[in-house]
N, C-alpha and C positions, 0 to 999 in steps of 0.2 A: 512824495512831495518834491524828494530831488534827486539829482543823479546818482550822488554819492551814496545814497539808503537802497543801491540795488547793486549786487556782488554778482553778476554773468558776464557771459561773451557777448548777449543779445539786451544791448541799449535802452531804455524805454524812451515812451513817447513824449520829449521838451513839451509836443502843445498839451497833452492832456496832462500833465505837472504844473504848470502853468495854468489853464485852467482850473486846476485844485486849489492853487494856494490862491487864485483871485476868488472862489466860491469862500472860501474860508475868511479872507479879506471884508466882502461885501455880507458874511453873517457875522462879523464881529468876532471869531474866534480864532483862541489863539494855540499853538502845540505848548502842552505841560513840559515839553523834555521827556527824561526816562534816565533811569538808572539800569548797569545791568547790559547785555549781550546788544552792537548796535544794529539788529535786526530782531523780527519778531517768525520768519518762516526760513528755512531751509529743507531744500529737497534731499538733503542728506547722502546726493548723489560725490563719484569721485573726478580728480582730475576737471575740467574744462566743460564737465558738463553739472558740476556743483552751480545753484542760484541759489544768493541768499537776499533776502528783502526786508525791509522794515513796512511791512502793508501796515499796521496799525499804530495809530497816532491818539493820544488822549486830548479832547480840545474843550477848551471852554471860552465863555466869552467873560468881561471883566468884571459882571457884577457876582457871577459864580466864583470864582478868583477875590474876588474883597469877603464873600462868606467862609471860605474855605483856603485861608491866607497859607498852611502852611501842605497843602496837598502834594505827592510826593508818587511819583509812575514807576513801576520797575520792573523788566522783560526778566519773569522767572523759567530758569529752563524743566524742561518738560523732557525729559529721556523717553518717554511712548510715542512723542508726539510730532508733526514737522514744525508746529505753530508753537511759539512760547506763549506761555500765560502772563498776561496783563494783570500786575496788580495796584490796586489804585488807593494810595492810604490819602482819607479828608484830615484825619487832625496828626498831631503830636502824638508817639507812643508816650503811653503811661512808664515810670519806671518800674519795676516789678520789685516785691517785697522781699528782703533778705531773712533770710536765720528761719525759715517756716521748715518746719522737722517735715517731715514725711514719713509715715507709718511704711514698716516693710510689709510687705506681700506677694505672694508670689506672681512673677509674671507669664501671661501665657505665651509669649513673643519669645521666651528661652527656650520654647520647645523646638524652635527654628535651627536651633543647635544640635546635631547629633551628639556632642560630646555630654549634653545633660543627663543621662540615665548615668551615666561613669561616673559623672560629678558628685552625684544625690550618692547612689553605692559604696564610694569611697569616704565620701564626709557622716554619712550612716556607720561603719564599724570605726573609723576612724575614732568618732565619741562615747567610744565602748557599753560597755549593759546595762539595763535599767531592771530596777528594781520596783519602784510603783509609780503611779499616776505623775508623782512630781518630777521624778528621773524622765520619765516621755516628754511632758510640756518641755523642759529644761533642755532637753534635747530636738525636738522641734524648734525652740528659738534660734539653739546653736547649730539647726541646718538652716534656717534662714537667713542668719546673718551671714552663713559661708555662702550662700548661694547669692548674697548679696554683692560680695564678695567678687567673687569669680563674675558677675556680672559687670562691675566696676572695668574690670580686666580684659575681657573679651567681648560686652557688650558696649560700655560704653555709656555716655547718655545720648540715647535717640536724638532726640533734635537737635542736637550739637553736631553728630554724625553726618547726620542729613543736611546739614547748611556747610560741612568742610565737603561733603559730594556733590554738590551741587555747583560749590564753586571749582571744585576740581574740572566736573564735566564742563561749565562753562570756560573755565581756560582753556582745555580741550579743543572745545569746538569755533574759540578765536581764534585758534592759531594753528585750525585745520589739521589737527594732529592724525597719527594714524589711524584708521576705520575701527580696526582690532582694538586699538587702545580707549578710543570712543564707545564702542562697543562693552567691553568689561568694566570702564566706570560708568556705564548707563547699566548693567546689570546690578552694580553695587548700590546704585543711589533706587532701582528698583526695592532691591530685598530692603534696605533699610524704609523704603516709605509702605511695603509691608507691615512688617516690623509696627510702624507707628501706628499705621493701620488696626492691629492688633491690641496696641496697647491701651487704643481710645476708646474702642470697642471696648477692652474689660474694663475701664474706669465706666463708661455709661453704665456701663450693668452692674457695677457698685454705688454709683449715685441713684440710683433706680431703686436698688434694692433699701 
């Protein structure tokens, strides 16, 4: 729509900007904004031959805008990708509910850890011999709480993770940081959306089951 939403050496074209913003004028709509990186594509090339673009715009016209008062655009980065994802929220988030316990069990996303077979081995003699059935359960709880444990520590919470990598890579990539360095936190924000990957997956096939 304007000059300044294209980052090259090679100008675009004033008429055909111009043209867009009078097409969008004459059908009544208007740009949301955007929260988030101020472009939506980078060729991810280096030096002078790097182009970064904001091609997509969210538009409505006002009677969408009086349904949908508090809608809200935001350019989420994509580490696979040249294009950021568009996401488009129509209302208010809900606030999310406090003090909800959460049963432990095991995750399968820990096994992404080479250090877990060490971990389970060491916390196994560590809680020394059993003598019957109730000595076992008592000891299964007391490896999952440890596993819960060393989870805290080295994994983390998932989605917490993945929203401080994301905005990592996005700093990153405003401020044209090294390729290498862009590169190892787009690997990191990869394995953690693994990681999530994984974990949503076993939750469905615990609500399933």
């Amino acid at each position: 729509m304007w000059s300044f939403e294209r980052f090259s050496d090679t100008p675009h074209s004033a008429g055909q900007m111009l043209d867009f913003r009078d097409v969008l004028e004459v059908c009544g709509l208007v740009d949301l904004g955007f929260a988030g990186l101020p472009y939506t594509f980078d060729n991810r090339q280096g030096g002078r031959a790097n182009v970064k673009v904001r091609l997509d715009h969210v538009v409505a016209n006002n009677t969408w805008r009086d349904v949908f008062a508090h809608a809200k655009v935001e350019h989420l980065v994509a580490p696979c990708s040249y294009q950021l994802a568009i996401l488009l929220k129509c209302a208010l988030e809900e606030p999310r509910q406090q003090g909800v316990r959460r049963c432990r069990q095991y995750e399968v996303m820990w096994e992404r850890d080479p250090a877990l077979p060490e971990v389970i081995m060491n916390t196994w003699t560590e809680l020394g011999s059993m003598l019957n059935l109730g000595d076992i359960a008592s000891r299964l709880g007391n490896m999952m709480k440890r596993l819960q444990e060393w989870s805290q520590n080295f994994f983390g919470n998932v989605i917490k993770e993945i929203n401080k990598s994301c905005s990592r890579l996005e700093e990153l990539m405003s401020m044209n940081a090294d390729r290498k360095e862009i590169r190892e936190a787009t690997d990191r924000m990869n394995e953690l959306l693994y990681r999530e990957e994984m974990l949503w997956m076993q939750r469905s096939h615990i609500a399933w089951l």
